[in-house]
Every structure is written in C-alpha cells, then in structure tokens.
N, C-alpha and C positions, 0 to 999 in steps of 0.2 A: 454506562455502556462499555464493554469491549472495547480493546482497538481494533479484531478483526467485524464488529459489529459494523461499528462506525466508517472502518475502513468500507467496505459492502455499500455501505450506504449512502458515503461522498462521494462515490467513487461510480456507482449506478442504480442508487435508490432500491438497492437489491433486487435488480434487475436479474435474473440470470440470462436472460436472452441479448443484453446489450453488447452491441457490437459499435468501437469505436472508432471516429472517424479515420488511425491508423490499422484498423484493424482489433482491435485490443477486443479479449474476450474474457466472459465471465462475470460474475458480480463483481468482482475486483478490476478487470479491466487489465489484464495480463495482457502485455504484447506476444503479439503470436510467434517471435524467435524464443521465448522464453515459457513459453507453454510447455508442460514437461508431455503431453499426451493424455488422452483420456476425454470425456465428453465435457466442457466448458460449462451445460447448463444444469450438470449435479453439482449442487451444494458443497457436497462433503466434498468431491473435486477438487474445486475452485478451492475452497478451502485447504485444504493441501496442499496444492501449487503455491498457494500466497505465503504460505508458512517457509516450504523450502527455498521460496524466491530469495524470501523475508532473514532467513537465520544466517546465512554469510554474511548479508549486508551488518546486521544487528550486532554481530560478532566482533566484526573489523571496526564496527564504531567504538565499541566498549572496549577494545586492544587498542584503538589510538587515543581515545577519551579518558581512558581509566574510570570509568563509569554507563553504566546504562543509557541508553539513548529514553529520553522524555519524551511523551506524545506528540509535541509540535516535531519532534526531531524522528519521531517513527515516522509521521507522515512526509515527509524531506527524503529519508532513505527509501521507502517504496517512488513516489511519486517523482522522485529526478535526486536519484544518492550523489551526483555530481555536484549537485548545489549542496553538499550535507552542514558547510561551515561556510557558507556563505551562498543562501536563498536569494532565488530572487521574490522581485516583488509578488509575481504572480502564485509563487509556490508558499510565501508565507500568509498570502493572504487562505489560503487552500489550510496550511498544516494547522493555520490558528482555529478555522469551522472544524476542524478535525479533533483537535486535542479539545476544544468547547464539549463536542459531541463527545466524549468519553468520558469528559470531566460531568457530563447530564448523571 
C-alpha cells in the first residue's frame, strides 16, 4: 500500500466525510488552520492538501537526517512532527499500524 493510501486509511478508513473531534477534516484529517481551501470531501483535494502539508515537513527531515524519513517516521511527521526524534507512546504505537499498513 502507499503511504498516502494507508495514511487515508489510519487516519479515517477513507472516510471523506470525517470530521475530527478538533475539527480536522478530510480523509486525512487535516486541521482546519492548515487546510489550504477547497472542498475537504474530493479526494484529489484532500490529496493535495496532504502532499503540501507533507513536503516541508519531508524536506527539513531529510536536511536534518541526511536521509529520507522511513514510514514509521512519515507517520510521526504528519501525525505530531514535534515528536519527529522522540515519539511518544501513543504516536509510535499509531506510526508502527502505519508503516505495517504500507509495508502490506
């Protein structure tokens, strides 16, 4: 699977109607300060939004890292990039069902 497959999927069973209890919208689950604009429940949308969320974060990992961020480590910089080098319990238990589901 994808990472944005699996992302979709952990994230709201590819829901596009799901709306989260802070708000967060989209199959992805975008917080709504971070929504660039446009309808949350097209696909190709939300999809785009996650990509440009996604590509700064991706970036700055790989300039600090000197290497590519790994699935359990895609899922840490979307889901709380402030825990990127040091998760907590509850995001690594998440990034592990995440990088499983892509590793299917």
């Amino acid at each position: 699977m994808n990472r944005w497959a699996a992302l979709s999927m952990i994230e709201s069973g590819d829901n596009d109607n799901a709306v989260g209890p802070g708000g967060e919208i989209s199959r992805f689950q975008i917080r709504p300060e971070l929504w660039p604009g446009g309808n949350p429940q097209d696909d190709r949308i939300a999809l785009a939004a996650a990509q440009e969320i996604m590509e700064p974060r991706l970036l700055e990992f790989q300039k600090s890292h000197q290497r590519a961020a790994t699935d359990f480590e895609f899922y840490i910089l979307w889901n709380a990039p402030w825990q990127a080098d040091h998760p907590s319990k509850t995001v690594t238990e998440r990034a592990r069902r995440f990088a499983n589901l892509v590793q299917r």
